[in-house]
C-alpha positions in Angstrom: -53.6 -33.2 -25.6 -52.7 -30.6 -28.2 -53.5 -26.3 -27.8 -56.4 -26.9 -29.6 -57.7 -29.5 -27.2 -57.2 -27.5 -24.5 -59.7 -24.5 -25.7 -62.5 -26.6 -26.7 -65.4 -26.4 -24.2 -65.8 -29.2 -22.3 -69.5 -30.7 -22.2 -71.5 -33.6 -20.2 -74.5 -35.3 -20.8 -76.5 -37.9 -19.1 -77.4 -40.6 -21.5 -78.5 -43.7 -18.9 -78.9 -44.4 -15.2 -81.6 -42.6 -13.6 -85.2 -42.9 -14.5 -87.5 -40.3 -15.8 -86.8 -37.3 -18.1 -84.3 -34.4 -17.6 -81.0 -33.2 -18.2 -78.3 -32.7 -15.1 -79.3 -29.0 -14.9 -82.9 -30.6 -13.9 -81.4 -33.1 -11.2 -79.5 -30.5 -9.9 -82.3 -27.5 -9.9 -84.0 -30.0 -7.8 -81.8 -31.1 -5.7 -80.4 -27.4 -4.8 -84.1 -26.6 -4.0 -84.8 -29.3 -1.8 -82.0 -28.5 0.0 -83.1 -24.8 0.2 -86.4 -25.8 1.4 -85.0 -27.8 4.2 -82.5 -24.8 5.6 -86.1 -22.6 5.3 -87.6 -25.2 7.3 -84.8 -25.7 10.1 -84.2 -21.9 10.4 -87.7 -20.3 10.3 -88.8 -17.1 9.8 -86.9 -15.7 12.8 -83.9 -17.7 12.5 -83.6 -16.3 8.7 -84.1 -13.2 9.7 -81.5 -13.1 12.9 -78.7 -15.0 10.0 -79.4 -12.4 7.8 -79.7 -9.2 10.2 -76.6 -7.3 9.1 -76.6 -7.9 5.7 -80.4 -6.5 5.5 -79.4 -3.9 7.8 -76.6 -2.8 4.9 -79.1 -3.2 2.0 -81.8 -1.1 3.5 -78.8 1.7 3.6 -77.7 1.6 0.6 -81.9 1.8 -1.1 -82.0 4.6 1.4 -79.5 6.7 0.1 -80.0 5.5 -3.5 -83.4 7.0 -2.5 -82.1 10.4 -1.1 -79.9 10.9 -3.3 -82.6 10.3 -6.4 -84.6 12.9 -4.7 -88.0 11.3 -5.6 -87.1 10.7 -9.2 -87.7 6.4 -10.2 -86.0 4.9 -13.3 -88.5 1.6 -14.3 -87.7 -1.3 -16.6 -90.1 -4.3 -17.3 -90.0 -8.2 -17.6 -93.0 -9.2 -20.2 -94.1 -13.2 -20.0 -96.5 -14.8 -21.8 -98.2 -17.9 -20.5 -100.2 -20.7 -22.3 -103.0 -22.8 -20.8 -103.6 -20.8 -17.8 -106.1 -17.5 -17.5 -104.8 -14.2 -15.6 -108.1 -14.7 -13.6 -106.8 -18.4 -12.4 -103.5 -16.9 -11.7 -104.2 -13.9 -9.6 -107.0 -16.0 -7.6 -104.4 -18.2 -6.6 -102.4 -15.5 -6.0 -104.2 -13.6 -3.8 -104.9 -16.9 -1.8 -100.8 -17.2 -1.3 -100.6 -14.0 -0.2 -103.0 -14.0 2.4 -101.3 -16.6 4.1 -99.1 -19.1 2.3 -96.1 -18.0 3.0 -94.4 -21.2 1.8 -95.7 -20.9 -1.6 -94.1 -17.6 -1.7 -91.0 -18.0 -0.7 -90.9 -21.2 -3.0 -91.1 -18.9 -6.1 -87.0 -17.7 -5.5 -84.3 -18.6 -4.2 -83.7 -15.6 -2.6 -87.5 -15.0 -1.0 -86.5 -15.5 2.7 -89.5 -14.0 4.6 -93.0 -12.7 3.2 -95.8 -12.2 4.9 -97.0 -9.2 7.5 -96.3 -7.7 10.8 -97.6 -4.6 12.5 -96.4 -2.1 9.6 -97.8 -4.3 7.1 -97.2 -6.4 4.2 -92.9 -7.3 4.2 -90.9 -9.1 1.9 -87.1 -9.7 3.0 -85.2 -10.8 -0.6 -82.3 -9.8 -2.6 -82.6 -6.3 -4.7 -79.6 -6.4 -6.6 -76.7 -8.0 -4.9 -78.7 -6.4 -1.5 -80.6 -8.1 0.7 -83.5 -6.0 1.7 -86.7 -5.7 4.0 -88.8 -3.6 2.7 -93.1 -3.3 2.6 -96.1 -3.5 0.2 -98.7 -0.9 0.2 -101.4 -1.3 -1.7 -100.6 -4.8 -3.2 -103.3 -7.0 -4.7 -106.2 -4.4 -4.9 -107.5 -2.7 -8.1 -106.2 1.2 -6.7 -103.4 2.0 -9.2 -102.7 5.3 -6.7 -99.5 7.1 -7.8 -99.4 4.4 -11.3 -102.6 5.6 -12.5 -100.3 8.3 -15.1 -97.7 5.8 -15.5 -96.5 5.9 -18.6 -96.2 2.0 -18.8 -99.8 1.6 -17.9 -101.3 -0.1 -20.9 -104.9 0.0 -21.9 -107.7 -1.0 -19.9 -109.0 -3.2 -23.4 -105.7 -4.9 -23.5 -104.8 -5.2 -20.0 -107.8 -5.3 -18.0 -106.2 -6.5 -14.4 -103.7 -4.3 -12.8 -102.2 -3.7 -9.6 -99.3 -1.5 -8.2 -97.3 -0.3 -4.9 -95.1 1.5 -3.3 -91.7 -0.4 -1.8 -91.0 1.4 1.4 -88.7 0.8 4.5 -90.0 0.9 8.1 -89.0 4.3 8.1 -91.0 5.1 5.8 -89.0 5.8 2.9 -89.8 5.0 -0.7 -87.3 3.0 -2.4 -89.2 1.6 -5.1 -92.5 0.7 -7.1 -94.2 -2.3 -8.9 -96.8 -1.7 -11.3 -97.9 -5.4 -12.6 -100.5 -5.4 -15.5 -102.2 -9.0 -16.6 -104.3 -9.4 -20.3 -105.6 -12.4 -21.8 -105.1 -13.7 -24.9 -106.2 -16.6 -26.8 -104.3 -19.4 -25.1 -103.7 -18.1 -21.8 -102.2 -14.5 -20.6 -99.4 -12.0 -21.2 -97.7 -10.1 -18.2 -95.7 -7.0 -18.0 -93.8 -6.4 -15.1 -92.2 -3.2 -14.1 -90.4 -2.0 -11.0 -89.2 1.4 -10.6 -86.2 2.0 -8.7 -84.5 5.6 -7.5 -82.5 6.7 -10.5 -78.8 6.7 -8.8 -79.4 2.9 -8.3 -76.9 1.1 -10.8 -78.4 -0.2 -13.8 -77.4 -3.7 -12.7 -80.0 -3.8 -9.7 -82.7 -3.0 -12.0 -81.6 -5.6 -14.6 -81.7 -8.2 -11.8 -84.6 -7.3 -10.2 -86.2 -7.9 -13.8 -84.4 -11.5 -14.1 -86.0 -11.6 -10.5 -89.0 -11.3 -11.5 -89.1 -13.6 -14.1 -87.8 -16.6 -11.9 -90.2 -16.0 -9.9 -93.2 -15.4 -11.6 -92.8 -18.0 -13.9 -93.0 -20.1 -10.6 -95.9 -18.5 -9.3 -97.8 -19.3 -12.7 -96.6 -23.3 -12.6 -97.7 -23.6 -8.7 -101.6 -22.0 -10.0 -101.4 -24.3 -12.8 -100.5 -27.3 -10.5 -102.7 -26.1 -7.8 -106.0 -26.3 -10.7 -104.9 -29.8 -11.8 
């Protein structure tokens, strides 16, 4: 093998065996999510949540100090999809339906959804912000009250954008360590989202650019299950 050998990238490709379409990313997607499901399945909600106690325990320290520290002040980015064949009305009915009750569905959307769904303080999501793992709660989600959003500067107009929705991320405590303002318009094919989370300004840039990657795992698996739910 000569140097230059050596420095080429190496690549694989399936070309016969298995039936059906897809590439080994595909087989391997699905076989990494099956394999999720079932350790969802074996460990329930409690058994996730007592596996992952300290590490939440560690995340919700470090938004609450990113959040003292920021003094109040949020620093917001935003995924933008666009989806063809499917109306935002379709979508959000569905999704409204998940989250009053199919947990499942929910946690399907991400690898790193490991509990949603409520308790006495409310509406709680336990997933990854950044590297963190975090449980944190929803005020306001699904309903038409924009609250503190209604000056944001990302809210787009009502012509273009007609279903909106936004909330506070707070701990148990109390404390605000985030927001999510997420705005739906349709167009001619199907529907355009912008997504925007706001997070204290001291957090590193890098948990707000993966909370936007976040979101667009796991929206784009939201819209698939709605579309697959119709058929």
């Amino acid at each position: 093998m000569t140097d230059d050998q050596t420095l080429t990238p190496v690549t694989v490709t399936l070309e016969a065996g298995p039936t059906g379409a897809g590439s080994i990313d595909d087989l391997e997607l699905f076989y990494a999510r099956r394999a999720l499901d079932r350790f969802r399945t074996l460990l329930g909600r409690q058994g996730l949540l007592d596996l992952l106690a300290a590490d939440i325990e560690e995340g919700n320290a470090f938004l609450r100090e990113s959040a003292r520290t920021s003094d109040g002040s949020f620093k917001a980015g935003t995924t933008v999809l666009a989806t063809r064949g499917l109306s935002s009305g379709t979508f959000l009915a569905w999704m409204d339906e998940a989250f009053a009750g199919d947990e499942s569905a929910l946690l399907a959307a991400h690898p790193e959804h490991y509990v949603m769904g409520t308790d006495a303080i409310g509406a709680r999501v336990v997933e990854n912000i950044g590297p963190h793992v975090a449980s944190f709660y929803m005020g306001g989600w699904g309903t038409d009250a924009l609250g503190w959003a209604a000056d944001a500067d990302e809210l787009l107009p009502e012509s273009e954008f007609p279903r909106k929705m936004s909330s506070n991320l707070f701990l148990a405590d109390g404390t605000v360590v985030g927001r999510s303002l997420i705005q739906f318009g349709d167009t001619a094919d199907g529907f355009t989202a912008h997504l925007t989370v706001y997070f204290p300004v001291t957090c590193p840039d890098e948990v707000l650019d993966h909370h936007l990657r976040h979101y667009a795992v796991e929206f784009r698996n939201w819209i698939v299950a709605a579309a697959a739910a119709r058929a």
